[in-house]
N, C-alpha and C positions, 0 to 999 in steps of 0.2 A: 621643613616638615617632610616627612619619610611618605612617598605614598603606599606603603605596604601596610601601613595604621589601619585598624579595623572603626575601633573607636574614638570619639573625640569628646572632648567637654569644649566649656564654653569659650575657649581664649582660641583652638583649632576650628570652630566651626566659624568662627569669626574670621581669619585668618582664609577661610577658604570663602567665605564670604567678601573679601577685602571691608569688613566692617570693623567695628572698635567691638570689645566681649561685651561694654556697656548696651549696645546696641541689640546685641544675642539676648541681654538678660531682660530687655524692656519687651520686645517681640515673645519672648516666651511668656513673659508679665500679660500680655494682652491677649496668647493662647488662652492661658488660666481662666480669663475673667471673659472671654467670647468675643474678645472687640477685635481678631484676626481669623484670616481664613484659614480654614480648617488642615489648609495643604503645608502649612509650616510642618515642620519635620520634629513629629512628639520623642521625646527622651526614652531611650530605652530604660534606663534607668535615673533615680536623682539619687547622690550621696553624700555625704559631710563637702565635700568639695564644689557638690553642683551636677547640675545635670549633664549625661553620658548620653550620644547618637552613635548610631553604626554611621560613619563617612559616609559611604555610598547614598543613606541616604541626604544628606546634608549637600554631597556632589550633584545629588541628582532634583533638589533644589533650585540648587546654584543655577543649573541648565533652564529648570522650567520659567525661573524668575528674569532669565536673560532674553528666554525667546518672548517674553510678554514684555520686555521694554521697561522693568519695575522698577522703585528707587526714589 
């Protein structure tokens, strides 16, 4: 994956998560419904394909969930 990509769906935010998309789309599931913390990184958009992040923020994520030890 290119890091010049602005946006990503759910098989790249996974990818930059080293997670499965399966795992992207359960964590988003549990946005929706309130049973996760608010800091998960909301969709800029959702489409026929699924839901769309800017990178940066999904990157910067990645960071906050590494310096907390999460997982």
């Amino acid at each position: 994956m290119s890091d010049d990509k602005k946006l990503v769906g759910t098989k790249e935010f996974a990818e930059i998560m080293g997670w499965t998309p399966n795992k992207v789309a359960s964590y988003l599931s549990m946005v929706r419904k309130g049973k996760l913390k608010a800091d998960f990184p909301r969709p800029i958009q959702r489409l026929a394909c699924g839901a769309i992040w800017e990178r940066e923020d999904v990157v910067e994520y990645k960071k906050k969930r590494e310096g907390q030890k999460i997982d």
